[in-house]
C-alpha positions as CSV (number, residue, x, y, z in Angstrom):
1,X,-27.7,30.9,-17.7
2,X,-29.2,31.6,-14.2
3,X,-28.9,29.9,-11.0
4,X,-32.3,28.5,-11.3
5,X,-31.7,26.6,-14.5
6,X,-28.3,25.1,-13.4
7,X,-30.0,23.6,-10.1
8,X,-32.9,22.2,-12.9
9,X,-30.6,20.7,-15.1
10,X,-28.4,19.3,-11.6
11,X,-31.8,17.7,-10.6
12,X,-32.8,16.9,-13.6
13,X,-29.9,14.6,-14.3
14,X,-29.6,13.3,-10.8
15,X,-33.0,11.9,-11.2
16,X,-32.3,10.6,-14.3
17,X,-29.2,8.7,-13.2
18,X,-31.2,7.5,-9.9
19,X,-34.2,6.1,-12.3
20,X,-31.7,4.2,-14.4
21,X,-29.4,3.0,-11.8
22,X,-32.7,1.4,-9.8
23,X,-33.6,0.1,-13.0
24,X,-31.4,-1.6,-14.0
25,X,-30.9,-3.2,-10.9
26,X,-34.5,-4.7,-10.7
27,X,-33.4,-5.9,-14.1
28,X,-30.3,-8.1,-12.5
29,X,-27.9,-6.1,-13.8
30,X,-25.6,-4.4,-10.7
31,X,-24.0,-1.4,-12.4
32,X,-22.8,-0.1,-8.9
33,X,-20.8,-3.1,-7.6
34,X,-22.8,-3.6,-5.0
35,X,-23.7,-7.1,-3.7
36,X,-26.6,-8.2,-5.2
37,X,-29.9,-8.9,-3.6
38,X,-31.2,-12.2,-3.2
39,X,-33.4,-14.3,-5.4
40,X,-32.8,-17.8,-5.7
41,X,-29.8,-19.3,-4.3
42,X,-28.5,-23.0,-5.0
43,X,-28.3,-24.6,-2.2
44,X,-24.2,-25.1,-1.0
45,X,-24.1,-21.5,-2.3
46,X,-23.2,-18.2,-0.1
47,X,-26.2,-16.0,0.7
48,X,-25.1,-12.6,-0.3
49,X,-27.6,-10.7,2.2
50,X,-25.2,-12.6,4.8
51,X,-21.9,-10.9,3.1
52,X,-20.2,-7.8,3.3
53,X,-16.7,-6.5,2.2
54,X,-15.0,-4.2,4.1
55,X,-11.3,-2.4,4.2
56,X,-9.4,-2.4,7.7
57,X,-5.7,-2.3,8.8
58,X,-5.8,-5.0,11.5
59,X,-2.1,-5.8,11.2
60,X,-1.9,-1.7,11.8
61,X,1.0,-1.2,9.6
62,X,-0.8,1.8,7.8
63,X,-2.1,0.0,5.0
64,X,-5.9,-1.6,4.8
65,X,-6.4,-5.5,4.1
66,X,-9.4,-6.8,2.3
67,X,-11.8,-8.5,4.9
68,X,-14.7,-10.7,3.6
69,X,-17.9,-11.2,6.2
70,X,-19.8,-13.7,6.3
71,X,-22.8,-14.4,8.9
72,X,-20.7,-12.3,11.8
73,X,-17.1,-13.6,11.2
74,X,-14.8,-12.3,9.7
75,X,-11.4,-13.5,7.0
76,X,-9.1,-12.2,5.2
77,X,-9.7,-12.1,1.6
78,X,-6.4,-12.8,-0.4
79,X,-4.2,-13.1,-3.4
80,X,-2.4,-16.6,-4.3
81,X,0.5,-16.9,-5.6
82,X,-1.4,-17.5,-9.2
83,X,-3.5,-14.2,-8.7
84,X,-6.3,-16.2,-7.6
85,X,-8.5,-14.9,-4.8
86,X,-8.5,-17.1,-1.2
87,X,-10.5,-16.8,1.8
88,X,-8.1,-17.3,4.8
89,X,-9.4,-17.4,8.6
90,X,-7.0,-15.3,10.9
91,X,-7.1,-14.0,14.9
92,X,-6.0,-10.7,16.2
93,X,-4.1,-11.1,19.4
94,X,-3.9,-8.1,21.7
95,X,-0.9,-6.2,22.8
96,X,0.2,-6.8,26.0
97,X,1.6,-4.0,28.4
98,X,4.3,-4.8,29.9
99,X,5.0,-2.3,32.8
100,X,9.2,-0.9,32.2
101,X,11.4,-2.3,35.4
102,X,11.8,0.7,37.6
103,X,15.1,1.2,38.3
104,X,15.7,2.3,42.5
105,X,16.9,5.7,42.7
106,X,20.8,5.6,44.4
């Protein structure tokens, strides 16, 4: 097989997954977990071009926590108890520096 024929058969299916992937999605169907775009929303209802989901370690203790965004702010998206998801507002306070006493040389 030479090099030409792998990079038309990689093209090939790239395309292919590109054109059914887009289709689908003008179809309604979101194969790619992605938020979908709008179209009609009920009134009362979250407009999903205002969301976004992202991952951040705010509490820094190495491990991310699930934010949710909506129209600029920003809450933590949680777990009850039951399983059930939970939107929760939160606030980061900054560390403060606190300069070390300086003990006087004797």
């Amino acid at each position: 097989m030479s090099t030409k024929s792998v990079i038309g058969d990689i093209l090939a299916g790239v395309i292919f997954i590109g054109l059914y992937l887009g289709l689908t999605y003008l179809g309604g169907e979101n194969p790619s977990k992605m938020i979908p775009t709008e179209r009609k929303v009920e009134s009362g209802y979250v407009r999903p071009s205002k969301l976004e989901i992202k991952l951040e370690d705010i509490n820094g203790n190495g491990t991310n926590e699930t934010l949710l965004k909506y129209d600029g702010k920003s809450y933590l998206l949680k777990l009850d108890e039951q399983g059930i998801p939970k939107i929760q507002t939160y606030e980061v306070i900054p560390a403060k520096v606190i300069p070390a006493k300086v003990i006087p040389k004797q």
